[in-house]
C-alpha positions in Angstrom: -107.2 20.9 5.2 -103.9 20.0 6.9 -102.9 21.7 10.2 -99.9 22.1 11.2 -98.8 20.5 14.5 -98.7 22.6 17.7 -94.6 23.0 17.5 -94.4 24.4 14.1 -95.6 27.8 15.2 -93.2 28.6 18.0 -90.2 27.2 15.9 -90.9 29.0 13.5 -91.3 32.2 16.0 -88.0 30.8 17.7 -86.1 31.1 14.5 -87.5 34.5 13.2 -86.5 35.8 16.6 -82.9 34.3 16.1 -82.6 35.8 12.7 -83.7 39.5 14.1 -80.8 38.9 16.9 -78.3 38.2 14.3 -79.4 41.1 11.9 -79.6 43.5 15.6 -75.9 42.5 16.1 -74.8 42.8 12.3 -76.2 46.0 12.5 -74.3 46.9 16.0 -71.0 45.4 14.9 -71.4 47.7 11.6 -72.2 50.9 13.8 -69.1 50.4 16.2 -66.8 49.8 13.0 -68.5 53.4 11.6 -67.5 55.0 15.0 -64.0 53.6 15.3 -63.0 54.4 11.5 -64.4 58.3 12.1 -62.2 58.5 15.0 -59.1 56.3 13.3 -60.0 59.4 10.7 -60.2 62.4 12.4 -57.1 61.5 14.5 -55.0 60.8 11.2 -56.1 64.2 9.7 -55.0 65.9 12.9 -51.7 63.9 12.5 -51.6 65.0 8.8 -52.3 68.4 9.8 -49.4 68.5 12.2 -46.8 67.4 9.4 -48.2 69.8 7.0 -47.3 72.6 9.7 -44.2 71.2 10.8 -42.8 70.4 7.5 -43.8 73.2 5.7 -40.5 75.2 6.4 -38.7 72.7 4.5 -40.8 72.2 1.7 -40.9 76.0 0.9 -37.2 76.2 1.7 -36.4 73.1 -0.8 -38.5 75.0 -3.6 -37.2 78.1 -3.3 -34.4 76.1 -3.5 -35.4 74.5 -6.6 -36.3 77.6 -8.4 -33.0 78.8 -7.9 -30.8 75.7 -9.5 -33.4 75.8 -12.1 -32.9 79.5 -13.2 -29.4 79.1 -12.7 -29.2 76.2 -14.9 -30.8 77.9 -18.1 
């Protein structure tokens, strides 16, 4: 039987370790990105929100609007 010599075993240890690093801080990097997108999110529905209310005047003012040329135009 061959055996291996003595550095192969913590090398190989050495690199498993390094690999479990780099999934830990895939993994982290993934998470943050999560977080910041729900924020980016919530803060653009808020925005979104905020024109709905503030525009909403116009809109139904424009329809109304609208409805009038169209009946007039018939």
């Amino acid at each position: 039987m061959i055996t291996p010599l003595p550095w192969v075993g913590p090398t190989v240890a050495l690199a498993l370790v390094a690999i479990a690093l780099a999934f830990l801080t895939i993994a982290l990097v993934a998470l943050a990105a999560a977080r910041k997108a729900t924020s980016e999110a919530s803060h653009l529905a808020r925005e979104l929100g905020e024109l709905r209310r503030e525009w909403a005047p116009t809109i139904q003012a424009l329809t109304a609007q609208g409805a009038r040329w169209t009946r007039w135009t018939r």
